[in-house]
Each structure stands twice: as C-alpha cells, then as structure tokens.
SEROVEX-307571 format. One record per atom (N, C-alpha, C): residue number from 1; chain; y, z, x. Coordinates in pm, 1 decimal, padded with zeros to 6 digits. Example, Ala and Ser with C-alpha at 12.3 -4.5 7.8 and 13.67 -1.06 7.14 Angstrom:
REM residues 2
<1, 'A', <-00569.0, 00780.0, 01319.0>>
<1, 'A', <-00450.0, 00780.0, 01230.0>>
<1, 'A', <-00330.0, 00780.0, 01320.0>>
<2, 'A', <-00225.0, 00708.0, 01285.0>>
<2, 'A', <-00106.0, 00714.0, 01367.0>>
<2, 'A', <00003.0, 00787.0, 01290.0>>
This chain:
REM residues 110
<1, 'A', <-13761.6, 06504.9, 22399.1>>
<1, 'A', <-13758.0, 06487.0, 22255.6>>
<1, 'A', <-13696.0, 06349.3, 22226.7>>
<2, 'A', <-13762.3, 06271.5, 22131.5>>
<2, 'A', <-13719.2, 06139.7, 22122.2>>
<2, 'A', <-13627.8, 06133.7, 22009.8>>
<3, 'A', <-13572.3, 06030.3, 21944.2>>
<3, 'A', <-13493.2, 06052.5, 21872.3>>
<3, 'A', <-13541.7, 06091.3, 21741.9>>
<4, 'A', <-13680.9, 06043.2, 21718.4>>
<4, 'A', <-13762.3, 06104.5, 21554.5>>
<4, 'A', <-13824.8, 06253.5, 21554.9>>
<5, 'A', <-13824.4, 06299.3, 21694.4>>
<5, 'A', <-13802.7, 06448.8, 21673.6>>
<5, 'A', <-13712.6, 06506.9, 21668.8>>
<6, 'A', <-13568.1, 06470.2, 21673.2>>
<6, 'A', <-13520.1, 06484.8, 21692.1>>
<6, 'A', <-13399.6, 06471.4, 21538.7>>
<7, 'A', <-13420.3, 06405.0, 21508.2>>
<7, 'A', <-13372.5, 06329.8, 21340.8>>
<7, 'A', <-13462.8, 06460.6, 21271.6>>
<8, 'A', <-13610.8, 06483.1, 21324.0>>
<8, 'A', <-13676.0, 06588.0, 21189.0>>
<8, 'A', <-13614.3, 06711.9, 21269.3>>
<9, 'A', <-13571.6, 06748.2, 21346.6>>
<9, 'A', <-13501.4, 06897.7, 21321.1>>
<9, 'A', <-13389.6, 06925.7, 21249.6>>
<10, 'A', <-13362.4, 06768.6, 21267.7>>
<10, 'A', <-13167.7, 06795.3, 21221.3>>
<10, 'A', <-13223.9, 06837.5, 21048.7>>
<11, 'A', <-13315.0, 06734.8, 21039.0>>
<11, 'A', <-13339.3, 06729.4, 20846.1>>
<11, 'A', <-13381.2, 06844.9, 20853.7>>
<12, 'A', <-13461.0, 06949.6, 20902.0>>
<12, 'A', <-13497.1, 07071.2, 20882.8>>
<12, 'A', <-13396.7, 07189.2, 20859.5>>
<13, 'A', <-13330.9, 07150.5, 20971.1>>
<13, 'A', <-13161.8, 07256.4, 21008.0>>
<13, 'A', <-13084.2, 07222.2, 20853.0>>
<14, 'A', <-13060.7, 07129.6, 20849.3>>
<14, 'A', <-12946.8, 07081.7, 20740.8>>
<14, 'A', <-13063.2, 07032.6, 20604.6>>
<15, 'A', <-13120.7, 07096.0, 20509.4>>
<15, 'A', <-13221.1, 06976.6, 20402.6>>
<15, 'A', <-13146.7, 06917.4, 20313.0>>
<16, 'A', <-13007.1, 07032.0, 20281.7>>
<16, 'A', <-12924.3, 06988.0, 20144.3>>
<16, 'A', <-12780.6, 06931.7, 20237.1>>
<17, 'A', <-12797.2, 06917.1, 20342.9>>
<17, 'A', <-12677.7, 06833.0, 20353.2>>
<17, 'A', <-12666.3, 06703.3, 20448.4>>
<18, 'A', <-12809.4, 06639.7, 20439.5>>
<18, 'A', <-12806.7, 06527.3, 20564.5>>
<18, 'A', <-12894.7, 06434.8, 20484.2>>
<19, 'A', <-12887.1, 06345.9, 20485.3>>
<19, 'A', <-12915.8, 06228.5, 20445.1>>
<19, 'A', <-12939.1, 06090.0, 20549.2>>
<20, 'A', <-13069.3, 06020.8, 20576.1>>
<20, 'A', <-13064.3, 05940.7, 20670.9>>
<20, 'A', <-13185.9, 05857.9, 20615.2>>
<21, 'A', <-13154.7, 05747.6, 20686.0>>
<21, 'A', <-13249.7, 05627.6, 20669.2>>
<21, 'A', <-13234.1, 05545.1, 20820.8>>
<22, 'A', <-13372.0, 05523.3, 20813.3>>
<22, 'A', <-13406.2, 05439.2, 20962.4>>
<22, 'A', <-13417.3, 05276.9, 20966.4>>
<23, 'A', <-13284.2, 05218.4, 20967.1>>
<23, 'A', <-13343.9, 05079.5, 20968.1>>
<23, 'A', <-13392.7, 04997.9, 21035.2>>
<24, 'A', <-13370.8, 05056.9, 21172.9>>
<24, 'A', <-13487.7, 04982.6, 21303.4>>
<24, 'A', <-13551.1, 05107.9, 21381.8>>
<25, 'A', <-13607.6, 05088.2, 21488.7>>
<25, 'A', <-13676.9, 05131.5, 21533.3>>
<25, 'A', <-13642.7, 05269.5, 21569.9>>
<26, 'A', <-13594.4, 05257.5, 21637.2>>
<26, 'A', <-13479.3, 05373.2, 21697.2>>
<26, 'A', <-13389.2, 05380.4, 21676.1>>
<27, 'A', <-13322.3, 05347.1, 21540.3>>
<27, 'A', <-13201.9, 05411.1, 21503.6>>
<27, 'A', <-13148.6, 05424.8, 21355.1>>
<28, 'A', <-13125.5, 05534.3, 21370.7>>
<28, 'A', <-13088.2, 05627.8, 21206.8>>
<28, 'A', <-12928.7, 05597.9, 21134.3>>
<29, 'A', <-12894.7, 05554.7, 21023.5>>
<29, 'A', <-12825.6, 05534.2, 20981.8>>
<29, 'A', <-12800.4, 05739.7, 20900.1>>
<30, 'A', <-12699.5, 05801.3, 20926.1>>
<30, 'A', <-12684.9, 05922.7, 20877.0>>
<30, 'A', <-12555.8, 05969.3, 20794.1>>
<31, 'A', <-12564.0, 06010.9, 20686.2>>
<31, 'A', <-12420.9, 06040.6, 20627.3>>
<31, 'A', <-12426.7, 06239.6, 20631.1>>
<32, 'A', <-12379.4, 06316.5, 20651.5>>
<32, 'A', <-12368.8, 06462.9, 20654.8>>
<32, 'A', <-12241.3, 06535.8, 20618.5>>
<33, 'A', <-12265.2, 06599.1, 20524.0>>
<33, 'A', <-12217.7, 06696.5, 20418.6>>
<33, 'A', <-12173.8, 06807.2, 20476.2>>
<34, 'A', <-12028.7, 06825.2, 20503.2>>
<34, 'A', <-12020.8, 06986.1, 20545.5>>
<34, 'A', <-12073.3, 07061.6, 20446.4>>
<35, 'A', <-12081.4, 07188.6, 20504.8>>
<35, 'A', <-12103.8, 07310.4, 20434.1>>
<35, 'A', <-11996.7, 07371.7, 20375.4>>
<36, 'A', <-11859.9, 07362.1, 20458.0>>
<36, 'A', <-11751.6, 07393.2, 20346.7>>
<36, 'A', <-11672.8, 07288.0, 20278.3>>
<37, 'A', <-11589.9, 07316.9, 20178.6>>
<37, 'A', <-11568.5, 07224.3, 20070.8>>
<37, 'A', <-11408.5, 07177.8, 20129.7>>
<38, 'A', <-11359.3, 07134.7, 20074.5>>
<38, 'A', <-11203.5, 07107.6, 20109.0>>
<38, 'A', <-11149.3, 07190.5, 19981.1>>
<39, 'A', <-10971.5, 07220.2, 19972.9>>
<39, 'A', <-10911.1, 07324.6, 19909.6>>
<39, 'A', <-10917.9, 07240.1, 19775.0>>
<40, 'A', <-10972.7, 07185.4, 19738.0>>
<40, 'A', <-10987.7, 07107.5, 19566.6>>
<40, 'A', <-11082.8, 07088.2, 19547.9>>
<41, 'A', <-11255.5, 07126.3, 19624.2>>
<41, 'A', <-11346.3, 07181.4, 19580.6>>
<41, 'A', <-11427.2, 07013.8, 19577.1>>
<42, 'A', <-11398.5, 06940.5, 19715.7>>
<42, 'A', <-11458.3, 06807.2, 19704.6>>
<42, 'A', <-11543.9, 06864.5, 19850.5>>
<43, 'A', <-11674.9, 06761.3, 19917.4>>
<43, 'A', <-11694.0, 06758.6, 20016.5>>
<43, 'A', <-11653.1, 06696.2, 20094.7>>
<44, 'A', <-11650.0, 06727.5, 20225.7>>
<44, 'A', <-11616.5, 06635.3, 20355.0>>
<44, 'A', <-11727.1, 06573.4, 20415.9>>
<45, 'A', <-11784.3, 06431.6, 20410.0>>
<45, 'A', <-11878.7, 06388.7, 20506.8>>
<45, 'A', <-11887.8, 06324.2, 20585.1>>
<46, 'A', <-11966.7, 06266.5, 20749.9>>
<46, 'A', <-11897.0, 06158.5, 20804.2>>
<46, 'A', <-12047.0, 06109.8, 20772.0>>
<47, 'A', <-12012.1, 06002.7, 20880.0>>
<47, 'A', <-12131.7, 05900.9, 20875.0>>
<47, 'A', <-12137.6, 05857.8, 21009.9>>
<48, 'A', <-12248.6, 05790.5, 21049.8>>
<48, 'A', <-12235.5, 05721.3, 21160.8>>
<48, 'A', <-12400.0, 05657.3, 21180.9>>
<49, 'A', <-12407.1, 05559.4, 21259.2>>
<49, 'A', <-12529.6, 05558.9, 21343.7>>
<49, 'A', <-12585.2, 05603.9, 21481.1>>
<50, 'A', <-12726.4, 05664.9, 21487.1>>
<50, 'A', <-12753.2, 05696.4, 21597.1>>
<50, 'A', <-12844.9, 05609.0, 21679.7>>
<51, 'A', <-12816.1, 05621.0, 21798.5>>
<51, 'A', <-12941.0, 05488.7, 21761.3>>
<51, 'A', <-12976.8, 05532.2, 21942.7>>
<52, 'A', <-13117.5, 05540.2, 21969.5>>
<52, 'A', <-13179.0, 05620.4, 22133.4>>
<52, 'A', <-13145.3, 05520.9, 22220.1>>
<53, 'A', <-13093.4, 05518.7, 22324.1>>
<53, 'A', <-13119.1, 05438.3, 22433.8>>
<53, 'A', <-13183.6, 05473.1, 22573.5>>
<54, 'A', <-13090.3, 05422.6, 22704.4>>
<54, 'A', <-13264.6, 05479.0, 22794.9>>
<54, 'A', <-13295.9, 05595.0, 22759.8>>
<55, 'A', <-13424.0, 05597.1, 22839.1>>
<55, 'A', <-13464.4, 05751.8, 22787.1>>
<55, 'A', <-13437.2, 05806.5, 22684.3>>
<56, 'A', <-13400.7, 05926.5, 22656.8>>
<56, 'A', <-13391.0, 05981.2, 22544.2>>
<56, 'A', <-13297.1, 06013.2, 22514.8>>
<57, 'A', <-13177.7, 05928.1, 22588.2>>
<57, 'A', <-13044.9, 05948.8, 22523.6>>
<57, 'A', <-13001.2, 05946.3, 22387.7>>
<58, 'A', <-12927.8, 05991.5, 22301.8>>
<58, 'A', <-12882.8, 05919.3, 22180.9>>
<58, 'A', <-12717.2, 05916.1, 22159.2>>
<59, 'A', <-12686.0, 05780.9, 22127.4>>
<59, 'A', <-12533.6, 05724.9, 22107.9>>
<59, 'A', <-12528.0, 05718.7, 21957.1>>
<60, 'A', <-12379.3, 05791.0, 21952.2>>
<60, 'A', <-12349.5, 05751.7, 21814.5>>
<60, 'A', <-12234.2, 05676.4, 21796.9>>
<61, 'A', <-12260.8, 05578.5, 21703.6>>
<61, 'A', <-12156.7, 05491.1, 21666.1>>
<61, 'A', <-12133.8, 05467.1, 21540.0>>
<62, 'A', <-12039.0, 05388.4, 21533.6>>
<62, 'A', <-11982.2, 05356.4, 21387.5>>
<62, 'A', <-11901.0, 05471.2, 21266.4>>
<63, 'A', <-11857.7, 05564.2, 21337.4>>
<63, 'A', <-11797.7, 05724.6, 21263.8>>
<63, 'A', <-11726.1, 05693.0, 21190.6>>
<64, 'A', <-11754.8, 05733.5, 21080.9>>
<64, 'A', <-11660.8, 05715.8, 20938.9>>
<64, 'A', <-11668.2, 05863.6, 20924.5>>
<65, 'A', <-11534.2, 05904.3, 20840.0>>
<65, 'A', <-11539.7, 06050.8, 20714.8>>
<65, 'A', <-11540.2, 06019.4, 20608.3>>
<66, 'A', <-11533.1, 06049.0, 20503.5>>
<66, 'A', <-11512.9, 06034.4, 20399.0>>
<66, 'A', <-11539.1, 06175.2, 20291.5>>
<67, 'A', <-11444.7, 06143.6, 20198.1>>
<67, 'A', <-11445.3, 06257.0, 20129.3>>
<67, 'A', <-11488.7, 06232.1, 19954.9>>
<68, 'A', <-11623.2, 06324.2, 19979.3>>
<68, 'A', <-11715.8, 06273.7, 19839.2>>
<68, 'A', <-11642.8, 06378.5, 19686.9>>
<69, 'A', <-11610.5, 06307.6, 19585.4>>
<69, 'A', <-11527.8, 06362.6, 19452.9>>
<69, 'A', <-11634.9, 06435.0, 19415.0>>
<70, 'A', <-11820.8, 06424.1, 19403.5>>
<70, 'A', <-11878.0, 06397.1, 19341.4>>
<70, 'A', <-11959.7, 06555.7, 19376.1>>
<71, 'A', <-12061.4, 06571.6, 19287.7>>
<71, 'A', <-12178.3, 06701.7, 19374.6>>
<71, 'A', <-12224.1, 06578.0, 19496.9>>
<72, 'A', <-12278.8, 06613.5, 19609.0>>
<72, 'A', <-12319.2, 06545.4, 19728.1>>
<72, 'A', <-12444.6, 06510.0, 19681.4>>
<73, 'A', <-12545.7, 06640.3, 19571.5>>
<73, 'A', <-12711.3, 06600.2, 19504.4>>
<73, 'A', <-12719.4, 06479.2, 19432.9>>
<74, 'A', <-12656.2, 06425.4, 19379.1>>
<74, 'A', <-12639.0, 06317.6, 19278.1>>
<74, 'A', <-12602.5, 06243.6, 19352.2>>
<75, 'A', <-12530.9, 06229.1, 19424.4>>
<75, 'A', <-12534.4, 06063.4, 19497.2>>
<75, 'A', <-12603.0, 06033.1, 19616.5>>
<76, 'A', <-12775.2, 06039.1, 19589.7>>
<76, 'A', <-12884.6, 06074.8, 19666.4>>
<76, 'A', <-12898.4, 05898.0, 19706.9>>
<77, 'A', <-12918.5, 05833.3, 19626.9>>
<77, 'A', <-12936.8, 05672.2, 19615.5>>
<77, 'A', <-12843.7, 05580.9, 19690.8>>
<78, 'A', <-12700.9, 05579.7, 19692.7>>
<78, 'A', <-12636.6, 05520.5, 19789.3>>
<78, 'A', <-12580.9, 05615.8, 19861.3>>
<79, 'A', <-12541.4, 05570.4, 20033.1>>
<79, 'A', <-12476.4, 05681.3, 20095.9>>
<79, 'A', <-12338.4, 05704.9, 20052.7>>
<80, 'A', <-12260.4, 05600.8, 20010.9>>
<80, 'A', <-12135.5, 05595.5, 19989.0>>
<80, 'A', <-12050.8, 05635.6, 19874.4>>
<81, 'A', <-12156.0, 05607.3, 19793.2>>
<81, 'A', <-12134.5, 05667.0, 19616.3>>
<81, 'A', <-12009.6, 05782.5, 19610.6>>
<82, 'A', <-11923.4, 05744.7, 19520.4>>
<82, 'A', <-11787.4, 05888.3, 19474.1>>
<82, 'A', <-11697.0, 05909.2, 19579.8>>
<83, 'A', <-11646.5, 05846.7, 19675.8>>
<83, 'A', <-11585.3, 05870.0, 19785.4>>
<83, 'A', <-11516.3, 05779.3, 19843.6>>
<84, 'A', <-11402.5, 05825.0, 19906.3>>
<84, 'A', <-11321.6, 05724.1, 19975.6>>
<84, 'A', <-11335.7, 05713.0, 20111.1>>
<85, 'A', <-11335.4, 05597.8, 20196.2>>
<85, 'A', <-11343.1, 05547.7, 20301.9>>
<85, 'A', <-11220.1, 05476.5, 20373.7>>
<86, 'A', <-11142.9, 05487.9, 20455.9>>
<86, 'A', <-11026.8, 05411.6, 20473.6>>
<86, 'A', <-10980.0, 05402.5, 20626.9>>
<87, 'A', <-10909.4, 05364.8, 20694.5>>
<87, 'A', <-10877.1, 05385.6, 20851.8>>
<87, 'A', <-10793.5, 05531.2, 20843.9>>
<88, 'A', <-10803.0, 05564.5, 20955.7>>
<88, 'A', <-10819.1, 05707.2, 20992.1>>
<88, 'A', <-10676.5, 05707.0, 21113.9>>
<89, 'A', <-10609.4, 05769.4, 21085.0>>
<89, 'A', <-10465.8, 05875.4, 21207.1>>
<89, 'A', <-10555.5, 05915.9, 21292.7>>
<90, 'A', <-10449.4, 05956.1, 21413.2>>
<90, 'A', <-10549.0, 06037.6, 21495.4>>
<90, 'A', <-10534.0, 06192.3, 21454.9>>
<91, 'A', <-10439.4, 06229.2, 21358.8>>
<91, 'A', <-10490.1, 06353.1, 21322.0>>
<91, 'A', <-10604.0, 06381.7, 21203.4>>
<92, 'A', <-10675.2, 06264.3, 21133.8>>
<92, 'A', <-10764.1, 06296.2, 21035.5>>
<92, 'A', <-10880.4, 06261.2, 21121.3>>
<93, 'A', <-10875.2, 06186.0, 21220.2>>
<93, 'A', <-10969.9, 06211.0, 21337.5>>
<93, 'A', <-11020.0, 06336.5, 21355.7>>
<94, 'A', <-10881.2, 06369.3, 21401.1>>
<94, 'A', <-10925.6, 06554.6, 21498.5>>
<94, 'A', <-10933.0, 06619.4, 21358.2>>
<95, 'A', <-10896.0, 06640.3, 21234.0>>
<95, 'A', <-10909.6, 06716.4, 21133.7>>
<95, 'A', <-11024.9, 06714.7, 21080.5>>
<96, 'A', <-11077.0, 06608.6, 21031.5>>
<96, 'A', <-11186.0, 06577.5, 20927.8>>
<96, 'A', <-11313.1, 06471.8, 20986.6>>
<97, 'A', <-11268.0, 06394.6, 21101.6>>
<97, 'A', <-11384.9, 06335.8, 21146.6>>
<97, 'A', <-11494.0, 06418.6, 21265.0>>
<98, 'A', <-11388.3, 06454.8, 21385.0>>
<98, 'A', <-11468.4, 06521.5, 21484.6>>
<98, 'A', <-11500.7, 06656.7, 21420.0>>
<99, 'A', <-11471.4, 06739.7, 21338.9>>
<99, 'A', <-11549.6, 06865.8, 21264.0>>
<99, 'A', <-11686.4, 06832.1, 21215.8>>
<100, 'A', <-11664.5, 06756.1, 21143.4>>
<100, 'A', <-11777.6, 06688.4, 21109.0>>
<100, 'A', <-11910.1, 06670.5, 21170.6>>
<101, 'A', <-11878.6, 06594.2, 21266.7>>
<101, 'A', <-11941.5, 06539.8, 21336.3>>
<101, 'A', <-12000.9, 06668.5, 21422.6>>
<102, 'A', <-11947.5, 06733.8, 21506.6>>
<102, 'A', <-11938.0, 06869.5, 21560.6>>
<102, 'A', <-12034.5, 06939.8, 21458.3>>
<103, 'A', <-11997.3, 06965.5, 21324.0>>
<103, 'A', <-12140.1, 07050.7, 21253.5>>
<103, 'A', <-12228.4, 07025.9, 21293.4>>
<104, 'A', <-12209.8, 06894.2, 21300.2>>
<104, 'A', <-12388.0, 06810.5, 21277.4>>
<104, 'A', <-12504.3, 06807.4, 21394.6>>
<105, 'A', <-12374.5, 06830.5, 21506.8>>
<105, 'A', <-12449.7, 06802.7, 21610.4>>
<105, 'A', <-12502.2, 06970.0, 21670.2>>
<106, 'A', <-12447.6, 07085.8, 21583.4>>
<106, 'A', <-12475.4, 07229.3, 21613.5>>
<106, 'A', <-12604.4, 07222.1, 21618.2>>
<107, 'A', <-12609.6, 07300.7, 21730.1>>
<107, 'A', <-12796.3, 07335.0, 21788.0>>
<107, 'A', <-12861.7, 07424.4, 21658.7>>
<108, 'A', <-12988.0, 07390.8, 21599.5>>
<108, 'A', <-13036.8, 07501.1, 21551.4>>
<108, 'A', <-13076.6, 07628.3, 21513.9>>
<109, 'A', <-13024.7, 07714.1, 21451.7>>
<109, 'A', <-13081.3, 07868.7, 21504.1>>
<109, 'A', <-13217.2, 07864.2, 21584.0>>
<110, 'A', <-13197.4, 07982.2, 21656.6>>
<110, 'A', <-13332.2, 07992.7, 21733.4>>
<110, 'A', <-13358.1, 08138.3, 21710.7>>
C-alpha cells in the first residue's frame, strides 16, 4: 500500500476529523482532530507531515498539537485557524502530542 492508499483509508476511517492536503508528490501535509474534547469543551489536534520514502515506508515529521477554541467544521479553509501553537514540555509531548498522534495512526475497524 502506497502512501495515497493509504492517506484514502485514513480519510475514510476518520471523514469528520482529518484534514489533508498533498503538496508534492508523496507527501501529505495532515492536521487531525481527536474524537474527545478537552475538560472546557475545545479540541485537541496535531499536525504533521507524512511524506513515503523507500518503498512504502512512511515518516512523519514536523509534529505540532495544538488546541482548536473553535467547532473543528468551520475552520475547513486554513489548517491552523482558532488555535494555539507554541513549544511543547516533555510532558505536553506525552499528554497531548503522542495521543494524538497514536489516534491517528489506529488501524481501521475490520
């Protein structure tokens, strides 16, 4: 599975909470929306790029979290829109970035 079959399962698995755009060939720029909210009723999302290398590996880089004020539907147009972005502890790492990230990468029901 290459990485554009691979990008359309994720969009299948996740429709209302993944968001991506391809700016080169093989690699996806992605922002993703948990499913649960934080205790003040905001979302948690990270971001990152994926991008295939040999074979059909895929690396991700560039991991941001960020936490959107906003509904996640409405800020369809930029990825960043309603949300803060900032350097990260290593406990908002392990709290709010690798969860994240970890949803995203959950295998599909089968």
């Amino acid at each position: 599975m290459d990485i554009h079959d691979w990008m359309d399962t994720k969009k299948k698995q996740f429709p209302n909470h993944l968001l991506s755009d391809s700016p080169y060939a093989a690699v996806y720029k992605i922002v993703f929306f948990r499913k649960e909210k934080t205790f003040f009723g905001s979302y948690i999302s990270c971001s990152a790029y994926l991008r295939q290398t040999k074979g059909n590996a895929i690396e991700i880089v560039e991991m941001a979290s960020m936490v959107n004020y906003a509904d996640y539907t409405k800020s369809l147009s930029r990825f960043n829109k309603g949300g803060d972005l900032g350097p990260m502890s290593e406990k908002e790492r392990t709290e709010v970035l690798l969860p994240c990230i970890e949803e995203f990468l959950e295998p599909p029901p089968t």
